[in-house]
C-alpha positions as CSV (number, residue, x, y, z in Angstrom):
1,X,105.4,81.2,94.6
2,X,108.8,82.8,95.3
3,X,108.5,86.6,95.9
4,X,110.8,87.4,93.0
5,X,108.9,85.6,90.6
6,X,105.3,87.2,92.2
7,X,106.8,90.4,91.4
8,X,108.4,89.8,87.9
9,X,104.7,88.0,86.8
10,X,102.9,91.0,88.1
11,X,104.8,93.6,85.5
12,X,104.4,90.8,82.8
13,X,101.4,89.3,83.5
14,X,99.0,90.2,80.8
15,X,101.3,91.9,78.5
16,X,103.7,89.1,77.3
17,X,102.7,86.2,80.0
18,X,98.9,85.3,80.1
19,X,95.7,86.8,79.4
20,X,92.3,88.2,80.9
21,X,91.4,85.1,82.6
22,X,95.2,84.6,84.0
23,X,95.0,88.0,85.5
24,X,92.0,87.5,86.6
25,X,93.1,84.0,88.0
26,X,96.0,85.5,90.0
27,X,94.8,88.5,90.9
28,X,93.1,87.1,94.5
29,X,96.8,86.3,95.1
30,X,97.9,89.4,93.9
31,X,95.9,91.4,96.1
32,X,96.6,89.5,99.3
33,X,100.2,90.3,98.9
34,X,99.5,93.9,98.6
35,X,98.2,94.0,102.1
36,X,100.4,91.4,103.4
37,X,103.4,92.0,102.4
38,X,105.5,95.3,100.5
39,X,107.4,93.2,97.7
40,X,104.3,94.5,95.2
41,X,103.8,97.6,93.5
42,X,99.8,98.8,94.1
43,X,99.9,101.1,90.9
44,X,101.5,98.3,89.1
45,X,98.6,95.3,90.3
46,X,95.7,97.7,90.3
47,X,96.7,98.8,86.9
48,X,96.4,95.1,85.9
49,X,92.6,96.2,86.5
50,X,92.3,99.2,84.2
51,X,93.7,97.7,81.6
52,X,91.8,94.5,81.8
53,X,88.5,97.2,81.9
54,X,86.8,95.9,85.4
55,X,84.1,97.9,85.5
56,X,82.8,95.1,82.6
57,X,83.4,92.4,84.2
58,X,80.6,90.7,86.1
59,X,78.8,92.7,89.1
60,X,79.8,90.4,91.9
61,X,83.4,90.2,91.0
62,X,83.4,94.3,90.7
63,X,81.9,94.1,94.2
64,X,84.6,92.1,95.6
65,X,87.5,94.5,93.7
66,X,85.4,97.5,95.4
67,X,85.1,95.6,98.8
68,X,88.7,95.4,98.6
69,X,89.5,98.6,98.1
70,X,87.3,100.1,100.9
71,X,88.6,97.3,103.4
72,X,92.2,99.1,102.4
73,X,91.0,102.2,102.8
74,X,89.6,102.6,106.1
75,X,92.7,99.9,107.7
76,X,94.4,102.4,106.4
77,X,93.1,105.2,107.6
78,X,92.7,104.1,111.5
79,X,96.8,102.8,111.5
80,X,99.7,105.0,112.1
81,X,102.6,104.9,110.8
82,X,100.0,104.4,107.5
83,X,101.9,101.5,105.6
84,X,99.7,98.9,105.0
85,X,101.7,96.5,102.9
86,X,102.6,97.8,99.6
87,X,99.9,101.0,100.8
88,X,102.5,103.5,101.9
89,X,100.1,106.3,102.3
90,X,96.7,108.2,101.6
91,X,98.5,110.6,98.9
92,X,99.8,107.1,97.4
93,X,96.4,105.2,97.5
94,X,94.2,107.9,96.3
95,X,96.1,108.1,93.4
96,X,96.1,104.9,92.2
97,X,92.2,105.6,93.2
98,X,92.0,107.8,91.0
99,X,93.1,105.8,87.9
100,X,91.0,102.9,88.8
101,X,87.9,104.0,90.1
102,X,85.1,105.9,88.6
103,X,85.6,108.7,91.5
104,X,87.2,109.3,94.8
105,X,84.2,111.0,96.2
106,X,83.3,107.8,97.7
107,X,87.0,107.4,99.2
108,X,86.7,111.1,100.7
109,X,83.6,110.7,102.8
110,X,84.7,107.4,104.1
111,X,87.7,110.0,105.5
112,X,85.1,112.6,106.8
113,X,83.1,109.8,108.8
114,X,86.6,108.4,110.2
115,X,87.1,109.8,113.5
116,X,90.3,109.7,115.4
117,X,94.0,110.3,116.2
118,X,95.2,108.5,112.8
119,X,92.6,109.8,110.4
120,X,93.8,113.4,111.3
121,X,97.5,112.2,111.2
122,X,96.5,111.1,107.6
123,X,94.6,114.3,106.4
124,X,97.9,116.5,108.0
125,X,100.4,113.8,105.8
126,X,98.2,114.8,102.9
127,X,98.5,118.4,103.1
128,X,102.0,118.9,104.2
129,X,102.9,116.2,101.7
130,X,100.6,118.5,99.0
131,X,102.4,121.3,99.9
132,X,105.6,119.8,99.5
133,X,105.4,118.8,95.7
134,X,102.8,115.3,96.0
135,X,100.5,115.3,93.1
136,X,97.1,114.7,94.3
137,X,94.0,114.4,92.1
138,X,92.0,117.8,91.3
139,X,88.9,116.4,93.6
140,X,91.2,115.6,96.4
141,X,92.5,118.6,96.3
142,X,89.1,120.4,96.0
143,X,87.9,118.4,99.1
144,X,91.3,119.6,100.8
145,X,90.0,123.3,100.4
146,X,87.0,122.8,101.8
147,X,85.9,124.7,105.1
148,X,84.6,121.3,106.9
149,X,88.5,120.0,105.9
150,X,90.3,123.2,107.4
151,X,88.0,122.9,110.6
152,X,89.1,119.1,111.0
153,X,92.2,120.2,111.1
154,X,91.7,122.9,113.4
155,X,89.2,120.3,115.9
156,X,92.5,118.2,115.6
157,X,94.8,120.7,117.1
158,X,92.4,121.5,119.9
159,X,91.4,118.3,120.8
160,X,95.7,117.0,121.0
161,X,97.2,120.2,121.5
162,X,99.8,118.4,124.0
163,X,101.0,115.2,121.5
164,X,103.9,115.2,119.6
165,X,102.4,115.9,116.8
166,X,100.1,118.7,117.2
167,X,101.9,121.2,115.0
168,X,101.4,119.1,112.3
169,X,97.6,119.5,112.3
170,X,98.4,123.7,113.1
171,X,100.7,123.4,110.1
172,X,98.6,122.0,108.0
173,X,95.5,124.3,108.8
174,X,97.8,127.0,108.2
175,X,98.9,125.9,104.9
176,X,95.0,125.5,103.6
177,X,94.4,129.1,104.9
């Protein structure tokens, strides 16, 4: 399918093309492409699922849309740059997280047990981009405030005081002070 018409069926698909079972037909495709490529919007394909009321369709297939998801998640967090296909960023995915799922708790302490570099690189994204005007979900942000969150931040620095980047992790413990 040409990449135009991928993107076109995605904002029409359900509304004046298709129904329930087309989305549901395409939406294997439809995910792929997210990770694969950027020519799809995430808020726009994972809204498909919102609408379409997932969490009723049949256990297995909500496992796979949840397998999904956390497969995202944590290639996300362990790349940077963060971009994973149309997933430009953790401020981006949690909030179309937070529209589709029942909670972002879950999301949150796959972050905590995510060690490295690129985690921390995320969670100081998250806060200086917070700081500058992001909107973030209230848990997200409650999670942000937490001491265990502040002292990431603050391990971070210690443990890559010399990078590049390590006034990005003092920044952001500053701004959560």
């Amino acid at each position: 399918m040409d990449e135009d018409d991928l993107f076109s069926l995605t904002i029409s698909l359900g509304n004046t093309v298709g129904n329930s079972d087309d989305v549901k037909s395409l939406l294997p495709l439809l995910l792929e492409r997210l990770v694969r490529g950027s020519d799809l919007d995430e808020s726009i394909v994972l809204g498909k699922l919102v609408r379409e009321g997932w969490r009723s369709w049949p256990t297995v297939e909500q496992e796979a849309i949840s397998g999904y998801l956390t497969a995202v998640w944590r290639s996300l967090l362990t790349k940077y740059p963060p971009r994973i296909g149309s997933f430009r960023d953790a401020a981006d995915f949690l909030g179309v997280i937070d529209e589709l799922a029942e909670s972002v708790a879950p999301f949150l302490s796959l972050w905590e047990g995510t060690s490295g570099p690129e985690a921390d690189r995320h969670l100081a994204d998250l806060v200086v981009g917070w700081v500058s005007g992001s909107h973030l979900p209230d848990a997200v942000l409650t999670w942000l405030h937490c001491d265990s969150t502040r002292n990431r931040l603050y391990g971070a620095f210690e443990l890559h005081h010399d990078t590049p980047w390590a006034d990005d992790f003092a920044r952001a413990y500053d701004y959560l002070a």
